[in-house]
N, C-alpha and C positions, 0 to 999 in steps of 0.2 A: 743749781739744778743737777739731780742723778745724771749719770752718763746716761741711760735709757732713756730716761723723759729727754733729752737731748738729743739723742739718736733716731726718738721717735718725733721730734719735732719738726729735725730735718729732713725725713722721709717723708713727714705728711706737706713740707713747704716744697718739694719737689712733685710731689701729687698736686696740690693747692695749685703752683705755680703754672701743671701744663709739662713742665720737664719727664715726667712720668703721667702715661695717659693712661684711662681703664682699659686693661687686656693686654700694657707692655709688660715686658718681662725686666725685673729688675737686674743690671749690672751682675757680674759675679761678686764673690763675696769680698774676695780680697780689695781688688778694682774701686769698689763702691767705698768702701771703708776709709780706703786712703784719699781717694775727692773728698768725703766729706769730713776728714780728720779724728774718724772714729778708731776704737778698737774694732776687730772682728767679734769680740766678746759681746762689746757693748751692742753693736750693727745688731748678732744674734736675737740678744734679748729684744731688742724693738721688733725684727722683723718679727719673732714668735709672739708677742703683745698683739701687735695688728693685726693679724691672724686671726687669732680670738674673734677683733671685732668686724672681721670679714673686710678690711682695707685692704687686705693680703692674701693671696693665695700659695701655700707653700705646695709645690709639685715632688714628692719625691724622685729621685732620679730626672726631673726635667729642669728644674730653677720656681725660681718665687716671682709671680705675676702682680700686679694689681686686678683686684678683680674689677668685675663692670660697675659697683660703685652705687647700685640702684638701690631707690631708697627701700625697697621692701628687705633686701640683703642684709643694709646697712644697720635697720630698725630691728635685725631679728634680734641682738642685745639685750635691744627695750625689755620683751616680753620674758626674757631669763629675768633681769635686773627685778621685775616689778613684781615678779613672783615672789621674792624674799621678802616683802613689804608686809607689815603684820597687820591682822584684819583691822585694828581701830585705825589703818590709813584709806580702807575702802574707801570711805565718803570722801575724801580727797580726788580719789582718780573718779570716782564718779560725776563728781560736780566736772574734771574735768571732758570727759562723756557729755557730760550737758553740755557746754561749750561747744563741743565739736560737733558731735555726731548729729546733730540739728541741724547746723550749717551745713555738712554732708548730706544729710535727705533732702534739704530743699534744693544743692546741687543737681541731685539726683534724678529729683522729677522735670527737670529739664533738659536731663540727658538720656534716660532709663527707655532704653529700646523696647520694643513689644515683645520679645525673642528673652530680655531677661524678666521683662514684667511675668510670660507668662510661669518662667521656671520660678521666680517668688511665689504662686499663685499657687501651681504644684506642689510646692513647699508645702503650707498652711493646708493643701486640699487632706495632703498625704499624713499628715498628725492626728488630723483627726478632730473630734470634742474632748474627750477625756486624755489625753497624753499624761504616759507617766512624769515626775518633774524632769528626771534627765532625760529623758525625749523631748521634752519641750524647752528645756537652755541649750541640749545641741543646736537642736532648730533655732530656737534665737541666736544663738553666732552666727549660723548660716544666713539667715535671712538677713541681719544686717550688715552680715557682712557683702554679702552681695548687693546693697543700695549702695553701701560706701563706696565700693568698686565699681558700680554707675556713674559716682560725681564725677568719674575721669582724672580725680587728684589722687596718685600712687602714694604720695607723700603721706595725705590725709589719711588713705587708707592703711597704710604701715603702722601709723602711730595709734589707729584705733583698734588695729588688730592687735598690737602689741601690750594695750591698757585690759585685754579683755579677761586675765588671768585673773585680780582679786574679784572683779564685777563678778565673773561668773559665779564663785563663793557665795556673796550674794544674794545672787539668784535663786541659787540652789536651796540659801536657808531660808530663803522667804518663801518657795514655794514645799518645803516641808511643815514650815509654822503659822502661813497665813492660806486659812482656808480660800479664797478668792481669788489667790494670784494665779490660778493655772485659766481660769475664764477671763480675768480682765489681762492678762498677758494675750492672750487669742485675738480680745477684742481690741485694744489696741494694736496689734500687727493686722489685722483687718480695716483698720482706719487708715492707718496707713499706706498700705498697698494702696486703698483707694484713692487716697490723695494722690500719688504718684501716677495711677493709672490717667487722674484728672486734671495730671501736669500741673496740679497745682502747688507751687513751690511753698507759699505762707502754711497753707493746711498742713503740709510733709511734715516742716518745720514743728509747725506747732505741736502735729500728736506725736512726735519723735522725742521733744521737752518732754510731753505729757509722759511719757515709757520709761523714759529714765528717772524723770523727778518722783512718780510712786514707788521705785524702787527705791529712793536715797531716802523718801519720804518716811516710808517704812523702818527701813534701816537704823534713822537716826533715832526714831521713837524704842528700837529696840538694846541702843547701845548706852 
């Protein structure tokens, strides 16, 4: 094992373990190095790697923290990482969108207060019928993103927010090449919301399948 991947090992089993909590401030550099048998060289390079993926907070002038560790922090990676993914992998992330984001809406409508029903509702009023296509994939982020953050799982929602970079692509070219998808995108985000408003969790579910599967449906007839 590199000295780094070693140095970074033992900082995350001191995290892992509890010995380091979210929001303690780590040892000095020297201090730290020699517990756990490292160079300061090596300590360096780990602490700067973590960093990156927001396990670490480096302060100038004050010391290196762990930060709070929450999943939306930890997941923001994801959505760097998946950006680099080249479009013949969309239908991957998408199938896994199907997976999830279903399970997510039918959470949803059993937890989606009247306070965010009625700002989705606002959403959809404020588009309009004819919405250009990037006015109408912003608004699809937005509005699902706001169900997902209904089910009350941060986790769930991190990792859907963070798959949303190739889908969006997508989107975008399906709703330049397929004459229909700006009307049945509406009408299924209009099914939707109703099922939620009707707490009905199977219905949520179902037309939440139904949203994603004509996009990959589409997609695949065109790759």
């Amino acid at each position: 094992m590199a000295v780094t991947d070693e140095a970074i090992e033992k900082i995350k089993g001191m995290i892992v373990s509890g010995t380091l909590r979210p929001g303690d401030r780590l040892p000095k550099e020297s201090e730290l190095a020699a517990d756990l048998g490292l160079s300061r060289n090596s300590l360096r390079e780990a602490v700067r790697a973590l960093s990156l993926i927001r396990i670490l907070d480096v302060r100038q002038g004050d010391g290196t923290y762990v930060t709070s560790l929450d999943p939306q922090l930890l997941l923001e990676a994801l959505s760097f990482v998946v950006d680099f993914h080249r479009d013949d992998t969309v239908l991957e992330f998408l199938a896994v969108r199907r997976i999830l984001e279903p399970a997510a809406t039918a959470m949803a409508a059993l937890r989606i207060s009247e306070q965010q029903l009625h700002a989705l509702t606002s959403q959809l009023d404020a588009l309009g019928a004819a919405p250009s296509v990037e006015e109408l994939v912003a608004c699809d982020l937005e509005f699902h993103r706001g169900i997902v953050q209904s089910s009350g799982n941060s986790v769930l929602c991190s990792l859907l927010d963070g798959l949303s970079g190739p889908t969006t692509r997508a989107r975008i070219w399906r709703g330049l090449t397929q004459e229909d998808a700006v009307s049945r995108t509406l009408h299924e985000h209009r099914a939707i919301l109703s099922a939620l408003r009707d707490r009905d969790a199977e219905a949520a579910r179902s037309w939440a399948t139904v949203h994603i599967a004509s996009v990959e449906q589409w997609l695949r007839s065109t790759l």
